[in-house]
C-alpha positions as CSV (number, residue, x, y, z in Angstrom):
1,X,47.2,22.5,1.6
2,X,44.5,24.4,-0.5
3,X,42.9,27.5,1.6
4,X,39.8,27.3,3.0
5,X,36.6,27.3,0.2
6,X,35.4,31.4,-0.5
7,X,31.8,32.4,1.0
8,X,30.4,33.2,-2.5
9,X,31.7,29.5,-3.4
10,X,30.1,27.6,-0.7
11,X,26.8,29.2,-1.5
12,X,26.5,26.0,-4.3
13,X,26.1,23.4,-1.6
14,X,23.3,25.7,1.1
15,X,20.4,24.2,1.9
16,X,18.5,27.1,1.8
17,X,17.5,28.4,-1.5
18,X,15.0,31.0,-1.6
19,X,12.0,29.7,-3.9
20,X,14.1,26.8,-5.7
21,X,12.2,23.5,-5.5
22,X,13.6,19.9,-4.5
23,X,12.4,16.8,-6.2
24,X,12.7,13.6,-4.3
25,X,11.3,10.2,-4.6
26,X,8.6,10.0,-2.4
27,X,5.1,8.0,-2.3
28,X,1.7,9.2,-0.6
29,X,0.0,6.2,1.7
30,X,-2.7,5.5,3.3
31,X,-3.6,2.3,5.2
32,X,-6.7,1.5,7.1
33,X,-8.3,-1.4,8.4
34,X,-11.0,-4.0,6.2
35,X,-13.7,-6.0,8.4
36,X,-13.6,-9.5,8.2
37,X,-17.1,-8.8,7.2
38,X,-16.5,-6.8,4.4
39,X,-18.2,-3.1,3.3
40,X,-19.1,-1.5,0.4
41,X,-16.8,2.0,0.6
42,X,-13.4,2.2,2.1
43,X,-11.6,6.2,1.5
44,X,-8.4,6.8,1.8
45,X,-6.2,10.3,2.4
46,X,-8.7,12.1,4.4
47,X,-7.5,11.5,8.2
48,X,-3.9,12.8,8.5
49,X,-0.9,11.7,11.2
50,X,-2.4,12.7,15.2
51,X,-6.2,12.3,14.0
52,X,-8.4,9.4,14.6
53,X,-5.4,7.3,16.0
54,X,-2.8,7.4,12.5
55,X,0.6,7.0,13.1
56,X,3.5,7.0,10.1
57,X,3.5,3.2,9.9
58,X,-0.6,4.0,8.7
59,X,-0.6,7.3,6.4
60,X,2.3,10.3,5.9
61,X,-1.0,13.0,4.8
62,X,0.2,16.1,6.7
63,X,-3.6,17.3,6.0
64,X,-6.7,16.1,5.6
65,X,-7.2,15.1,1.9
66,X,-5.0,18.0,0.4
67,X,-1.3,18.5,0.4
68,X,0.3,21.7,2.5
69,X,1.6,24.6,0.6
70,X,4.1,24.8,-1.4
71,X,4.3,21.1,-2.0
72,X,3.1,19.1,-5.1
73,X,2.7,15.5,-5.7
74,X,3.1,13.8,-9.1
75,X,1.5,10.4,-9.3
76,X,2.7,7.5,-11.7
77,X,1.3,5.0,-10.3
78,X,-1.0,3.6,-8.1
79,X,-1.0,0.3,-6.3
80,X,-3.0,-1.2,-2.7
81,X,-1.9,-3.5,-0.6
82,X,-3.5,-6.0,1.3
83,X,-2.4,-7.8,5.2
84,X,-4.8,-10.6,5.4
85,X,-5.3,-10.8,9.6
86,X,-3.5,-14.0,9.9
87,X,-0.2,-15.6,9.1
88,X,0.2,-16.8,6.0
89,X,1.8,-20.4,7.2
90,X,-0.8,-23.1,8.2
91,X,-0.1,-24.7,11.7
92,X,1.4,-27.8,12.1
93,X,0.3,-30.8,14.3
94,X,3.1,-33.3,14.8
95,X,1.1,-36.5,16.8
96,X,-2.3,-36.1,14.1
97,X,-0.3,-34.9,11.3
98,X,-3.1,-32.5,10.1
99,X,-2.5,-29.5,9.9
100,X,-5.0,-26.4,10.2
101,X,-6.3,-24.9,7.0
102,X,-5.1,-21.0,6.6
103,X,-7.2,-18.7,4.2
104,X,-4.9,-16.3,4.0
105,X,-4.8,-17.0,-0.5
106,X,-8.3,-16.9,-0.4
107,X,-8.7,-13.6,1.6
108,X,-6.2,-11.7,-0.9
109,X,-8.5,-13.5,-3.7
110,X,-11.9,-12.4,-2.4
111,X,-10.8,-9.0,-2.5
112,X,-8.5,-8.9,-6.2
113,X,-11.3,-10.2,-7.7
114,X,-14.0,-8.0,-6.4
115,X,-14.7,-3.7,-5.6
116,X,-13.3,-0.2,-8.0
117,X,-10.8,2.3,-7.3
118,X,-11.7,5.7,-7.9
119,X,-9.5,8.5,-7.8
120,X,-10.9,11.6,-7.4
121,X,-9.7,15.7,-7.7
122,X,-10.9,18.8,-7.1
123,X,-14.2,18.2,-8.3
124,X,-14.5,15.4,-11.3
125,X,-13.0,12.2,-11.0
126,X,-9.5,11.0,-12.8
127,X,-9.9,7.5,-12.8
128,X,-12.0,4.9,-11.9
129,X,-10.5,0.5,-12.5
130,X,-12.0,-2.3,-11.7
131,X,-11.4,-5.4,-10.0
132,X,-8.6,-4.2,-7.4
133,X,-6.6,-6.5,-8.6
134,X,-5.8,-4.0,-11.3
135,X,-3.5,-2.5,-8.8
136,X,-0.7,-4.5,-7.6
137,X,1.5,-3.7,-5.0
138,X,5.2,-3.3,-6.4
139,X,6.8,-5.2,-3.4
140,X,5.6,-8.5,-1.7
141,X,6.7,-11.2,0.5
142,X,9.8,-13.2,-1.4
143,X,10.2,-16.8,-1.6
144,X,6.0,-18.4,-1.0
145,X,4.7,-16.8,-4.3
146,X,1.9,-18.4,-6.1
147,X,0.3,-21.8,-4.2
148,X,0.2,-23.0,-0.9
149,X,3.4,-25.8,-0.8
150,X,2.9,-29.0,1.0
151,X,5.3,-31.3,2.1
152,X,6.2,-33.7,4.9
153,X,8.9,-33.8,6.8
154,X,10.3,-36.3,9.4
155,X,11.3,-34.9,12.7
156,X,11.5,-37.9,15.3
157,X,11.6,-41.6,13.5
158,X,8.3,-41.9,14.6
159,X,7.0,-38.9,14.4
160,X,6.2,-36.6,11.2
161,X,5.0,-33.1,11.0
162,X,2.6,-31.4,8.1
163,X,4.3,-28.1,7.0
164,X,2.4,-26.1,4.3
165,X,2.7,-22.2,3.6
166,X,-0.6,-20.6,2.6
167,X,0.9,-17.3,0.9
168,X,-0.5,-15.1,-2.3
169,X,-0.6,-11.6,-3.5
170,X,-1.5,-9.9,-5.7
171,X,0.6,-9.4,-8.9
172,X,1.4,-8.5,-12.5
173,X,2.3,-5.0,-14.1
174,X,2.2,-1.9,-11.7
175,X,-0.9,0.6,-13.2
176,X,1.3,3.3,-14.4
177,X,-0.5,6.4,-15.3
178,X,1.1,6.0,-18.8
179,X,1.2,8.6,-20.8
180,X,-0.3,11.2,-18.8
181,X,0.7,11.6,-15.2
182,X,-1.4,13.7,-12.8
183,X,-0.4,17.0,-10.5
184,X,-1.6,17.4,-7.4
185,X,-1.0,21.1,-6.1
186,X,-1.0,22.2,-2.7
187,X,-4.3,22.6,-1.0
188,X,-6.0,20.8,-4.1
189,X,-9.0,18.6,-2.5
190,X,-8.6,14.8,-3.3
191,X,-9.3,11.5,-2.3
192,X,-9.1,7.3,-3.6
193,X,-12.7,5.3,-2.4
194,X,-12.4,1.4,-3.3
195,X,-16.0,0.8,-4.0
196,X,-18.3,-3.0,-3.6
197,X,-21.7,-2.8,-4.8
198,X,-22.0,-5.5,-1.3
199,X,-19.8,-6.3,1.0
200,X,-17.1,-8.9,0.0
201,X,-16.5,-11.1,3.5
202,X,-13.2,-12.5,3.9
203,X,-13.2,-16.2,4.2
204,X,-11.1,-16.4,7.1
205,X,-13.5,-14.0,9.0
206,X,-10.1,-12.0,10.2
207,X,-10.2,-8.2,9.6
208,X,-7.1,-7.4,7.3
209,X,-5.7,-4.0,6.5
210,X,-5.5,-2.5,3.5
211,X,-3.6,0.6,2.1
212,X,-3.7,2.5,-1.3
213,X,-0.4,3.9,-2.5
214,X,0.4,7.1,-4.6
215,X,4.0,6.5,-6.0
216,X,5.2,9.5,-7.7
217,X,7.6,12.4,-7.5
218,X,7.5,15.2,-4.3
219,X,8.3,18.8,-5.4
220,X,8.5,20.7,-2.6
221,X,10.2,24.7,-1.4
222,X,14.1,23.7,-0.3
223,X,14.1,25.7,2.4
């Protein structure tokens, strides 16, 4: 049976390695609320996890529109997502068959077609895209993409039900910040504002929530 690994040999597996940085896969969120109503500015990374009621299911910003020393964030790519505020499956109603109408395809199509994303650092701005559409959200809901499905089905022999599913996202090629990336260094002001020149309503009237997404690369101290 081999002896027991040296001291000087274990050092290759500490987690502690005085100024050596980590990369992980990581992603910087954001998600807030969007009135029923619609508004014209909605900005994102500025109200960190404890403040103003954020939890980690609603941003992972450590600080208020900056990252924390030593830690740097590299972007490639940027995508929103969008909740509509209801369910995405239109009610049934087995004795009238008619079923209630859902707008939860025409919420997520009020708002791709419609506002700009700007991202901005320190004190100029990096990019600015319109519609939001533009920005796609790499993972969605599988198995109701595209149009609402409508179909009968017969539950009783003389009774039949309406089932439909009312589901749509947005879609297409992530924006990747191809060919240059961009570096955000610790304590480095920045911020993303989705911008409407008026306020797109939803058609269902609901209040949705909506959430920009930084996917990238976290460098950060080991320990």
């Amino acid at each position: 049976m081999p002896g027991p690994v040296s001291f000087q040999d274990a050092q290759q597996y500490t987690v502690n390695r005085s100024q050596e940085y980590e990369v992980t896969r990581q992603s910087l969120y954001d998600f807030q609320s969007y009135a029923g109503a619609g508004q014209t500015s909605l900005t994102f990374f500025q109200i960190p996890i404890g403040q103003g009621g954020k939890t980690l299911a609603d941003t992972n910003m450590e600080l208020a529109g900056q990252l924390p020393a030593p830690k740097f964030f590299l972007i490639e790519s940027i995508e929103i997502q969008f909740f509509p505020g209801e369910n995405p499956v239109i009610a049934t109603n087995a004795v009238n068959d008619d079923a209630v109408v859902s707008n939860f395809s025409n919420d997520v199509y009020a708002l791709a077609k419609s506002g700009s994303l700007t991202l901005f650092i320190g004190s100029k701005t990096y990019l600015q895209e319109a519609p939001l559409g533009r920005f796609p959200p790499k993972t969605r809901l599988d198995g109701m993409y595209g149009a609402a499905i409508d179909t009968k089905q017969a539950i009783a022999a003389a009774n039949v039900a309406e089932l439909a599913m009312d589901y749509a996202q947005m879609a297409g090629r992530p924006y990747f910040l191809d060919p240059y990336k961009i570096l955000l260094a610790p304590t480095q002001n920045f911020n993303v504002t989705l911008q409407w020149p008026t306020a797109v309503g939803l058609p269902s009237t609901n209040a949705a929530r909506i959430g920009v997404v930084l996917d990238g690369v976290l460098y950060r101290l080991s320990q």
